[in-house]
C-alpha positions as CSV (number, residue, x, y, z in Angstrom):
1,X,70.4,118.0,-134.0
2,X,71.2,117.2,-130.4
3,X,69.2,114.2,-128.5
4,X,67.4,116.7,-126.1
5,X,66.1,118.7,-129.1
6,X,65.2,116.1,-131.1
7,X,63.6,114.5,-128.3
8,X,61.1,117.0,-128.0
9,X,60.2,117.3,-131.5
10,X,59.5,113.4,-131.3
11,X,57.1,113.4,-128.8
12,X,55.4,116.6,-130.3
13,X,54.8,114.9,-133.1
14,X,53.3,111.8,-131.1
15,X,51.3,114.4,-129.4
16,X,50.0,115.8,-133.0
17,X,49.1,112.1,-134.3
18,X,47.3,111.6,-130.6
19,X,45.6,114.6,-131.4
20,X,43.8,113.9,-134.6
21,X,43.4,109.8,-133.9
22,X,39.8,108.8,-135.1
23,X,38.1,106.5,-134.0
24,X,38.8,102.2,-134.9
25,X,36.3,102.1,-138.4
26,X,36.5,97.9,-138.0
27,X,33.9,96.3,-136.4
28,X,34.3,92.6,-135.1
29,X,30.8,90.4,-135.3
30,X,31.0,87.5,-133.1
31,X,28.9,84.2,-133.1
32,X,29.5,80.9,-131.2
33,X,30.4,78.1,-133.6
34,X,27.9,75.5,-132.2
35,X,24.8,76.4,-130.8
36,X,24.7,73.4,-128.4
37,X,27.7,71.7,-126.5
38,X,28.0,69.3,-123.6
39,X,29.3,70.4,-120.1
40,X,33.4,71.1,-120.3
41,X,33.4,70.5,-123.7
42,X,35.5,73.2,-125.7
43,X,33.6,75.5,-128.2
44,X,34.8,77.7,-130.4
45,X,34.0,81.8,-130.6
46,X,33.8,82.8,-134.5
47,X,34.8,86.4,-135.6
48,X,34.1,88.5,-138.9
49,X,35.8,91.4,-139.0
50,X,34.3,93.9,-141.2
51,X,36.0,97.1,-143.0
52,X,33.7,99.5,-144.1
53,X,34.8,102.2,-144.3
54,X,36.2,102.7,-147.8
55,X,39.7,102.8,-146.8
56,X,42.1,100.4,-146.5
57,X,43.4,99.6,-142.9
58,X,45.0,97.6,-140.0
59,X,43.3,95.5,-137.2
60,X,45.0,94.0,-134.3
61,X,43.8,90.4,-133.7
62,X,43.8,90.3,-129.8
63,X,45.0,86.7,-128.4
64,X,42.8,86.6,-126.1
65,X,39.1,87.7,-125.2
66,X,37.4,87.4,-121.7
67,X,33.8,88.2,-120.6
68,X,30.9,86.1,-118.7
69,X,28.7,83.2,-119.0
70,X,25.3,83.2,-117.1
71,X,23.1,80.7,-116.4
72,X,19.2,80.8,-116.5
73,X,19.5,81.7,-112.8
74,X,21.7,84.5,-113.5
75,X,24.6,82.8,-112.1
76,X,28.0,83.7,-113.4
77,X,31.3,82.1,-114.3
78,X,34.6,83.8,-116.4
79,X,34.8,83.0,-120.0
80,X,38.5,82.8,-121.4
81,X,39.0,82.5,-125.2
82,X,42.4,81.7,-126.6
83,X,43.0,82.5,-130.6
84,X,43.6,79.8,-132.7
85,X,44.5,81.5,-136.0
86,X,47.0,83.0,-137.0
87,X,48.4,86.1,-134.4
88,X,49.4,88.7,-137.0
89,X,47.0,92.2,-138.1
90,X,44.6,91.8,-140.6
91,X,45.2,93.8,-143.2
92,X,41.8,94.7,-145.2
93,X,41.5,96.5,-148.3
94,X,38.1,98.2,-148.5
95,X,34.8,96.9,-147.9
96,X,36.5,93.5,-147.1
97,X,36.3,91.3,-144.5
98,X,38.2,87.9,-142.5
99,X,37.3,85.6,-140.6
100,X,39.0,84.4,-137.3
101,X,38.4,82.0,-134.0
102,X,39.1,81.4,-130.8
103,X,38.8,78.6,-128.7
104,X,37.3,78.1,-125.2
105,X,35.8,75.9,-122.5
106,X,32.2,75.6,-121.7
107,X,31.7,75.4,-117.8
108,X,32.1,71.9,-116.5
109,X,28.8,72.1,-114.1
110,X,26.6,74.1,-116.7
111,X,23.1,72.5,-117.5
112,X,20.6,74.4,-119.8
113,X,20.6,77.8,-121.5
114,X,23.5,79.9,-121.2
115,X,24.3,83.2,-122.3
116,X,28.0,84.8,-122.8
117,X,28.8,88.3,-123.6
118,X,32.3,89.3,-124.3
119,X,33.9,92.3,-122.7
120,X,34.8,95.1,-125.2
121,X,31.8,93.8,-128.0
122,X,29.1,96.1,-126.8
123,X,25.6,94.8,-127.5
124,X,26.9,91.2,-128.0
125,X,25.1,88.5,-126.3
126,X,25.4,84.6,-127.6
127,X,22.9,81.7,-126.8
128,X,24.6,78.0,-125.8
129,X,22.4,74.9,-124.8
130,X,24.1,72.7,-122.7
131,X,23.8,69.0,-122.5
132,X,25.2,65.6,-121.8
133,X,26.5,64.9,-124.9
134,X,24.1,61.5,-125.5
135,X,21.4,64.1,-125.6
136,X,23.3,66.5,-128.0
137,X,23.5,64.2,-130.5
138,X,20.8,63.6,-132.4
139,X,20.8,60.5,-134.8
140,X,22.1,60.4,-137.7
141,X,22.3,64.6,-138.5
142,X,23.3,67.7,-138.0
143,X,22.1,70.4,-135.3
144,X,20.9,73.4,-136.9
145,X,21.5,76.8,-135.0
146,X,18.5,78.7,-134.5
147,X,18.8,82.4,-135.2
148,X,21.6,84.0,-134.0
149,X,21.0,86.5,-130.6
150,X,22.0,90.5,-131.6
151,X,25.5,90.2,-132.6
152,X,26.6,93.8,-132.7
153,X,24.7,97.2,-133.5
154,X,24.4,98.0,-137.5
155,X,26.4,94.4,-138.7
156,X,24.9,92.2,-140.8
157,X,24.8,88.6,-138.9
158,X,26.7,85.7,-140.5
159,X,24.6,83.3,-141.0
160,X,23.3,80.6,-139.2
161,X,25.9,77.2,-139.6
162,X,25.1,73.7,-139.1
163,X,27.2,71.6,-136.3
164,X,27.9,67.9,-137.6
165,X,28.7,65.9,-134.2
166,X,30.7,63.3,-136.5
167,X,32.4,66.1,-139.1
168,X,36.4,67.1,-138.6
169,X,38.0,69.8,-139.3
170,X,39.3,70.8,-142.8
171,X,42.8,69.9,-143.6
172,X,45.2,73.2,-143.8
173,X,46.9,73.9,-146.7
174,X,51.0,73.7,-146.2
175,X,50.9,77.6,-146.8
176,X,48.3,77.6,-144.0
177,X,50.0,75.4,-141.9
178,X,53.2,76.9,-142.0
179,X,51.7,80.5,-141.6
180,X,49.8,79.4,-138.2
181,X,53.1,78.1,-137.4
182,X,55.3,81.6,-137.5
183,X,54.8,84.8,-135.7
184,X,56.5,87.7,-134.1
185,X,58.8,87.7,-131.5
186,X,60.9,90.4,-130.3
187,X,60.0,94.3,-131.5
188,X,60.1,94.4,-135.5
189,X,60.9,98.2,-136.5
190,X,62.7,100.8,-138.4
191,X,64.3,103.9,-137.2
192,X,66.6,107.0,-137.7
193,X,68.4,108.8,-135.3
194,X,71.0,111.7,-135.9
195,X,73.5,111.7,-132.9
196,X,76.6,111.2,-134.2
197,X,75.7,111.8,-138.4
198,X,72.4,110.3,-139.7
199,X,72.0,106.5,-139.1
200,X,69.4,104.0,-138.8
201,X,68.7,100.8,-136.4
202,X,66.4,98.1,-137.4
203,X,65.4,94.7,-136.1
204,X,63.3,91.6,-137.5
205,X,62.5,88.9,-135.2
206,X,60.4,86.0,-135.8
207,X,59.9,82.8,-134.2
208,X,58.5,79.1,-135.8
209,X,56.3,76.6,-133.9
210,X,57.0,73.1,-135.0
211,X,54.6,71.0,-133.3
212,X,51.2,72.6,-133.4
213,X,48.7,71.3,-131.0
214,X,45.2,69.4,-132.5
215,X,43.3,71.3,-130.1
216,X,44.3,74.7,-129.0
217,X,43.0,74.7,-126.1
218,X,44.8,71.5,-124.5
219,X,48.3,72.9,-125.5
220,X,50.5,69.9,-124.5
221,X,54.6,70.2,-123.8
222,X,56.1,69.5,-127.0
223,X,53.2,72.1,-128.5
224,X,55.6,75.0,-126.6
225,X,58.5,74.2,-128.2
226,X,59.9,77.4,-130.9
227,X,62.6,78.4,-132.9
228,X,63.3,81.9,-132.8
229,X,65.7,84.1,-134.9
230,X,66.3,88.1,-134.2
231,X,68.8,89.9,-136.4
232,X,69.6,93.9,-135.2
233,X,71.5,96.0,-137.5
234,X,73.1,99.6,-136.6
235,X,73.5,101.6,-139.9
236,X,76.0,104.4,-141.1
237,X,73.8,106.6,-143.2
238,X,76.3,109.6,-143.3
239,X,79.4,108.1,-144.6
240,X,80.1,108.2,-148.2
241,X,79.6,104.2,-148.7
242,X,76.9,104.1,-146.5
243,X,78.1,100.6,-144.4
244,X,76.4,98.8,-142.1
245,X,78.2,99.5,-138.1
246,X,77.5,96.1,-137.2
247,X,74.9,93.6,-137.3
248,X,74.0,90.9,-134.9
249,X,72.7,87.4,-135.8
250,X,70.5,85.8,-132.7
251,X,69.2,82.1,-133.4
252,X,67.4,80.3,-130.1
253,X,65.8,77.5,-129.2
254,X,63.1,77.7,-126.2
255,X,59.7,77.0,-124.3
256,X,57.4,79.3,-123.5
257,X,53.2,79.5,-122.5
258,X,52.2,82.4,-121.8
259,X,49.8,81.9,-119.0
260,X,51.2,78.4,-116.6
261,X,48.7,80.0,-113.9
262,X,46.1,82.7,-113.5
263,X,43.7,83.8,-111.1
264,X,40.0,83.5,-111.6
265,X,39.5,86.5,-112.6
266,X,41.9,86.6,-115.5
267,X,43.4,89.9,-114.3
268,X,46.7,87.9,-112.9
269,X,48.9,85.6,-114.7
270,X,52.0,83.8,-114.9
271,X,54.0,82.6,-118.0
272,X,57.6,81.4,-119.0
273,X,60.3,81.8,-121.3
274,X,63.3,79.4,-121.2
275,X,65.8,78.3,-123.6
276,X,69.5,78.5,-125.3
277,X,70.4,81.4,-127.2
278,X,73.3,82.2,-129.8
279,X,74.6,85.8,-130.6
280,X,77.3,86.2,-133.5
281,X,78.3,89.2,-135.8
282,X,79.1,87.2,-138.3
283,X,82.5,88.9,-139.2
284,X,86.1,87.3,-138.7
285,X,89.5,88.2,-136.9
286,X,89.7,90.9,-134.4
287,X,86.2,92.2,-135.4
288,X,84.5,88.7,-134.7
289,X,82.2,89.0,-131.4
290,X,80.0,85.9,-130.5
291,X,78.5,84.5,-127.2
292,X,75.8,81.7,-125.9
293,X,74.0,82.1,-122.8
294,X,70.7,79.8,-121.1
295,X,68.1,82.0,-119.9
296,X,65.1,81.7,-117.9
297,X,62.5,84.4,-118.1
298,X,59.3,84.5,-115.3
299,X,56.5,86.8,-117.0
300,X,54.2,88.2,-114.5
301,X,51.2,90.2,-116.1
302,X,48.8,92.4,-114.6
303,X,45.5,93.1,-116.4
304,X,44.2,96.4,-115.6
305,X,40.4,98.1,-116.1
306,X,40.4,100.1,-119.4
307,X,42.2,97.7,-121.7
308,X,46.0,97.7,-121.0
309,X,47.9,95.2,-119.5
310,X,51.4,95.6,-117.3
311,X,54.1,92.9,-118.1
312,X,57.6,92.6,-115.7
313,X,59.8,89.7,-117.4
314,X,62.8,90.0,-116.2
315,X,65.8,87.4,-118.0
316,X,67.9,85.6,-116.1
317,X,71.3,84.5,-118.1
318,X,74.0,82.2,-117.7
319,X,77.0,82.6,-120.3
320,X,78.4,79.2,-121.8
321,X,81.4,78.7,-124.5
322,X,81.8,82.4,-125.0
323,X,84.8,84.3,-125.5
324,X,86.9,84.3,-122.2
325,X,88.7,87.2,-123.1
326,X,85.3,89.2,-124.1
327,X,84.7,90.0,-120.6
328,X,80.5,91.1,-122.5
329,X,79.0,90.3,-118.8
330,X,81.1,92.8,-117.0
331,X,79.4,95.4,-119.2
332,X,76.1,94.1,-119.2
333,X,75.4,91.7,-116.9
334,X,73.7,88.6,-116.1
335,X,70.1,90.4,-116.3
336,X,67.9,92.3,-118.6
337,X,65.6,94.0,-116.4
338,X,62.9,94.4,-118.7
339,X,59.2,96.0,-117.8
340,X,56.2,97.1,-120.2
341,X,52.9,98.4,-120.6
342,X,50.3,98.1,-123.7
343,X,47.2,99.6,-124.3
344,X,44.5,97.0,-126.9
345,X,45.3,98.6,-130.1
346,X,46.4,101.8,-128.4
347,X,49.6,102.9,-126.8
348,X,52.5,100.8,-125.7
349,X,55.6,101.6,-123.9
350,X,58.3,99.8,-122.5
351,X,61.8,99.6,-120.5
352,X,65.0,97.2,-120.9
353,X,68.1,98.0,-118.3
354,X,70.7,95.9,-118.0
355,X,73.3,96.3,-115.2
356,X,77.2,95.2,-115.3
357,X,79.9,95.8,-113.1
358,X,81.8,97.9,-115.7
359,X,78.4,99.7,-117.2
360,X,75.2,99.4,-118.0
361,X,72.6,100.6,-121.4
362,X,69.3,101.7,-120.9
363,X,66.6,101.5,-123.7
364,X,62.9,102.4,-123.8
365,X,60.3,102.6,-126.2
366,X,57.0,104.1,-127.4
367,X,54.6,103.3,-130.3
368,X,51.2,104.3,-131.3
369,X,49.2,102.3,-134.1
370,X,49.4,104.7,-137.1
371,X,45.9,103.7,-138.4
372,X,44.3,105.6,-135.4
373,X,46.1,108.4,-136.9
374,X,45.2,110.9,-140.1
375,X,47.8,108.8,-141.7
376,X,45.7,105.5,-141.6
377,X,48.6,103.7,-142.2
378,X,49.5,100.4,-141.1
379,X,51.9,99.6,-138.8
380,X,53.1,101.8,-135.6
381,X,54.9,105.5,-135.1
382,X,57.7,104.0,-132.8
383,X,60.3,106.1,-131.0
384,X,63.1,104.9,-129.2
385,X,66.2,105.8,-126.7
386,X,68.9,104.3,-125.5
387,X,71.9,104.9,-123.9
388,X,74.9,102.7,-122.8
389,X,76.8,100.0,-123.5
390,X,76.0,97.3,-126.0
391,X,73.9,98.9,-128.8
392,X,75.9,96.9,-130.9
393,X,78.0,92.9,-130.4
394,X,80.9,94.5,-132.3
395,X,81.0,97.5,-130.2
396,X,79.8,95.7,-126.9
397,X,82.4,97.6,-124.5
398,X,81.8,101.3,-126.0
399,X,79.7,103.6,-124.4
400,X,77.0,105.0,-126.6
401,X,76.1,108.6,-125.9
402,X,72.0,109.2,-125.7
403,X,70.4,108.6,-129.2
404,X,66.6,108.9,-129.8
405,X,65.6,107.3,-133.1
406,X,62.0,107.3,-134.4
407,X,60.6,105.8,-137.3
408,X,57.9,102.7,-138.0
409,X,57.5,99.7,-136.1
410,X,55.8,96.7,-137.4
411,X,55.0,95.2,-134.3
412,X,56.2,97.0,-131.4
């Protein structure tokens, strides 16, 4: 089947799935975890998520969640929440639920009764009483929360907890803790393409934190720090042994916060990626390819109305101890141009074009989450092109002709 063709019949069947997408059937109940704080003090934002439905299914947990505090005056100031467990879907069988938090500041000059609502919970408004914290705590016991405000139409409100000024936090488990610690990195997915006889490209990418910060809100320097490991494999499906092409093996060390400044609003922001990376294929003698570079990676992110945000992160490289003979810049470049847009729990698309003096490969991608499809699956319908140099380390200086692969991606 030729690209153009089999183009086409991929993004009909996108088209069919978009067609027949129900609506989300989880529904997120929000409380505050304390029902008093002092001024500046950080407070958490509890979430239930409920499936009721009677099917299994997928949620995205988002990272973040914005919205509004108001004051008895009807004063106003931005509320930013940052999640503090783990990053990764909840996957609920049916009639289940899970629990999840995210952490926040209250405002620094609030005095009194405030209120927050949260933008994409409709019908959500919490109660806060704020105080110096002398006055907060009481002697000797607990503050009891008074009945939660009306969490969310039709859900059944978790019940009221008590606050213990004195109590800590439970201890994590070491499953827990290394859990919380590991999360997605680059695009995990699986995909077939047939240009050139059937074959398949997949990818697995993770990174580890290993210093967690005590409060997630006051990330410190060290708390930044990740290993990160991507492994990309092209796949001969056609032949009669059925070998793997080529795959590459990508270990790195690096920094990176995704917001070092935003605007008030939220809608702006700026984050970093920095580090060292190694790429190897692993194999010996004429076959072996390998490189090291430094990068440094600006991320500028746009939040638009709707629900979507528009990311531009271009990577800046500079090669180190890598084969002089390889001549790998020359056919790629010093940059990966790299630009993307995502919907919350909706569509995402995105770009990567990198630019040598000998060539250059172009790659872009689509995915839609398959559980807003008839399917109700979990994970993501993911199609993919690319064309260039570089689809592989082995093959790095061979021009690959336009393929378009589709298949499932885990996290797009």
């Amino acid at each position: 089947m030729h690209a153009p063709r089999f183009l086409r019949l991929s993004f009909l069947l996108i088209l069919g799935l978009l067609a027949t997408a129900p609506a989300a059937q989880a529904e997120l109940v929000l409380r505050l975890g304390s029902p008093q704080a002092a001024p500046g003090a950080p407070i958490e934002l509890e979430g239930l998520l409920v499936n009721d439905s009677g099917n299994p299914l997928s949620s995205p947990m988002p990272r973040e969640l914005t919205g509004q505090w108001t004051d008895a005056q009807g004063h106003t100031t931005p509320a930013h929440f940052q999640l503090r467990t783990s990053p990764d879907a909840a996957d609920l069988p049916a009639n289940t639920f899970t629990r999840m938090a995210w952490t926040g500041t209250v405002p620094a000059t609030a005095q009194g009764l405030l209120t927050l609502t949260v933008q994409g919970a409709d019908n959500t408004l919490l109660a806060l009483r704020v105080g110096d914290a002398p006055r907060l705590a009481q002697a000797g016991g607990p503050a009891t929360s008074p009945e939660p405000a009306a969490l969310s139409d039709g859900a059944t409100p978790i019940p009221p907890a008590t606050a213990q000024t004195t109590a800590a936090p439970a201890a994590l488990s070491p499953f827990e803790t290394f859990r919380n610690a590991l999360s997605p990195y680059e695009p995990i997915y699986f995909a077939f393409g047939r240009e050139g006889g059937t074959n398949a490209r997949f990818q697995l990418s993770f990174k580890y934190r290993p210093f967690s910060p005590a409060d997630p809100a006051r990330s410190g320097f060290m708390n930044d720090w990740y290993f990160g490991y991507t492994q990309t494999s092209l796949w001969d499906l056609h032949s009669d042994s059925i070998p793997f092409v080529d795959t590459t093996y990508n270990p790195s060390l690096f920094w990176a916060r995704e917001s070092l400044l935003e605007t008030q609003d939220k809608r702006w922001s700026l984050g970093l990626n920095a580090g060292v990376e190694h790429k190897s294929n692993g194999k010996e003698g004429d076959d072996s390819r390998s490189l090291n570079d430094f990068y440094l990676q600006p991320e500028f992110n746009y939040r638009l109305d709707g629900g979507s945000k528009l990311s531009f992160q271009p990577r800046f490289k500079a090669y180190f101890t890598t084969e002089s003979d390889m001549g790998y810049q020359d056919y790629l470049g010093y940059v990966d141009w790299k630009l993307r847009w995502a919907q919350d729990n909706g569509l995402s698309l995105s770009g990567l074009y990198r630019q040598g003096s000998r060539g250059n490969a172009t790659q872009i991608e689509a995915a839609w989450p398959l559980q807003r499809t008839f399917l109700h699956m979990n994970g993501h319908l993911y199609v993919q092109y690319f064309q260039g140099y570089g689809e592989t380390l082995l093959g790095y200086n061979q021009k690959s002709d336009p393929q378009v692969r589709i298949g499932i991606a885990l996290v797009p």
